[in-house]
N, C-alpha and C positions, 0 to 999 in steps of 0.2 A: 345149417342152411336156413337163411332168412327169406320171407317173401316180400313183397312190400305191397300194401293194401293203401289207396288213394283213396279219397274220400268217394269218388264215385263208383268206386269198387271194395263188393264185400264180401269177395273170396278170401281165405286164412290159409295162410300157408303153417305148415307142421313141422317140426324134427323128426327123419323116419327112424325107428325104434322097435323093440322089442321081438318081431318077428324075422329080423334079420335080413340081410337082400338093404339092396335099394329103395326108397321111396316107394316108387312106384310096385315094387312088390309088395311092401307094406302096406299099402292100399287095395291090393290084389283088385279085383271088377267093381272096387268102386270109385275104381280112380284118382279123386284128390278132395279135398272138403269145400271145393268150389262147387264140384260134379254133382257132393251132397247136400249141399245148401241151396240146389235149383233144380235139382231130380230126383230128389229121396223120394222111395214111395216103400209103405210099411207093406213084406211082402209074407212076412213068416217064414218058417221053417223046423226042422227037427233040431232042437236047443241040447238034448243030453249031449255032454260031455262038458268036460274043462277048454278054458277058452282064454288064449294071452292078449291084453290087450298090447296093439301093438303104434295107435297112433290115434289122436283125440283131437277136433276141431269145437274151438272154445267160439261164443256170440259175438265176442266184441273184434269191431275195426273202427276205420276211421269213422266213419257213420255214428257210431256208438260213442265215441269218445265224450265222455262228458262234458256235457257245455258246447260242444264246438262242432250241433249237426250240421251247424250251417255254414264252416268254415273253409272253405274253399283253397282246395289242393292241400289240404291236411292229409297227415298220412300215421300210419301205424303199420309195424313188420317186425317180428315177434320167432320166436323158437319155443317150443313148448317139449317138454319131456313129460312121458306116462309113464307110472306102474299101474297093473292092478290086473286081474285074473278073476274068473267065478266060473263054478263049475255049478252044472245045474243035473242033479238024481231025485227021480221022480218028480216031486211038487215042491223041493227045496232048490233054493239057490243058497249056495256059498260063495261068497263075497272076501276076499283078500283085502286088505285095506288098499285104499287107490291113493295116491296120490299127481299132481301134476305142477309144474314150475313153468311159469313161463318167462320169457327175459325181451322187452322189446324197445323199441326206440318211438315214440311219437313225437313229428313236427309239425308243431303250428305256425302260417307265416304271421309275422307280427303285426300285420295290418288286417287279421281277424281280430285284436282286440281293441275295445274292451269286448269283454263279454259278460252277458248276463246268466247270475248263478240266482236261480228265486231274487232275492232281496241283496245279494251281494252281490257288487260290479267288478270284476275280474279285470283290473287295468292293463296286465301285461302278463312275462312268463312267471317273475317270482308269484304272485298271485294264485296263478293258473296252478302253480304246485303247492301250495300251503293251503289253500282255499279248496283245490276239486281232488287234487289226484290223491295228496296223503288222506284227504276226509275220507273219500270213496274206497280207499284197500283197507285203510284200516277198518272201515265198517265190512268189509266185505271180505275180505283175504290177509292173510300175513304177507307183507309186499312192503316196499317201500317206492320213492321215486323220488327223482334230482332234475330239474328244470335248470338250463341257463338259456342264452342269450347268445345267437352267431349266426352272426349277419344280419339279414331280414327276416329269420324264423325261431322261434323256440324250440329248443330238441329237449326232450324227457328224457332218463332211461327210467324205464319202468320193470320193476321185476317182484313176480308173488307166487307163492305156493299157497293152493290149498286139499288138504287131505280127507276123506271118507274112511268112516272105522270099518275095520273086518266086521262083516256080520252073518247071520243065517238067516231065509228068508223065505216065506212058503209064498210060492206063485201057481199062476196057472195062466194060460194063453188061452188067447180070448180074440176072435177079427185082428188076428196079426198083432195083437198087442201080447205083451210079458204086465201081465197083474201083479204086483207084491203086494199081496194081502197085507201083511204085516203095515205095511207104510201107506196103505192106502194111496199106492200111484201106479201110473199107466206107463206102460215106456211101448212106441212105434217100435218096430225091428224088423230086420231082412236078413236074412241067409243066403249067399251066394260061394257055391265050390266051397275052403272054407274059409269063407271068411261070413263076420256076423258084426252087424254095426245095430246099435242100440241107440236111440233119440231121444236123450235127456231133456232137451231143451234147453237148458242152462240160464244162467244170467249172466248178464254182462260180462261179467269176469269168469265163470265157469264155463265146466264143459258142456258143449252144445251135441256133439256126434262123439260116439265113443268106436272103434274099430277094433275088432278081436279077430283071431287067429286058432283055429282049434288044436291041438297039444295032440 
């Protein structure tokens, strides 16, 4: 299932996964990653036990696309696949190694270019992919992407994984937040029935909303 995200829209659609059921099961009460990118709110709850992730909404849409915020009726629609599990006993978190792949399609119409990259001017589609997208994954993710030329637009396919080590983690919850000591970082969280979504934040190409399922 593909979603398709226009540049004035910056809902992400997901692959639903891991917890079985339909999408929308998958999402159990929190609906969809649109729902959670304009009404997340960090609500807490009781974290013991093992938890499947079951569906991940990553930062990047058309908005985001490199280079091209201001590029009008640009679009991005993408399928993303999750593993990854943590079970949290006492003041430990154990962490599964996570992984995520995403596969998506971006088109630029070709009367957005050129475009301006810092100091290099982006003429057209071969540009836009030698110049932004392979720079940008390889800095950032194991990914690659293929730009051509049809019709009036440029289509990419873009596709990257990237992975998180199993680890063990001592936390402690703190105003709704999940502390790991260990890493010195914050993560927002809510508990609803069960389901448990965790707010990474992400970057561009990572995950933004994580969704789990409790075992």
């Amino acid at each position: 299932m593909k979603t398709m995200i226009v540049i004035l829209w910056c809902s992400i659609g997901i692959l639903a996964l891991g917890c079985g059921g339909d999408e929308a099961e998958s999402f159990g009460p929190f609906e969809s990653c649109l729902k959670l990118q304009t009404d997340f709110e960090a609500c807490g709850g009781e974290l013991s036990g093992t938890w499947e992730a079951c569906q991940a909404c990553i930062e990047m849409s058309a908005t985001k696309l490199p280079h091209a915020e201001n590029c009008n009726n640009s679009s991005f629609e993408y399928d993303i696949e999750v593993t990854d599990a943590v079970t949290f006993d006492g003041s430990i978190a154990t962490w599964t190694e996570a992984n995520w792949t995403v596969t998506g399609d971006a088109l630029l119409p070709l009367n957005c270019f050129p475009l301006d990259a810092d100091i290099i001017q982006i003429s057209g589609c071969e540009d836009y992919q030698t110049l932004v997208l392979d720079k940008y994954l390889d800095k950032e993710t194991s990914g690659n992407a293929s730009c051509d030329e049809s019709g009036q637009r440029c289509e990419c396919e873009i596709t990257y994984t990237q992975s998180v080590e199993a680890s063990e983690q001592t936390y402690q919850i703190e105003n709704n937040q999940l502390k790991v000591i260990d890493a010195l970082a914050s993560y927002p969280f809510c508990i609803k029935e069960d389901y448990l979504v965790l707010k990474f934040g992400g970057n561009d190409w990572g995950v933004e909303y994580m969704i789990y399922k409790k075992k």
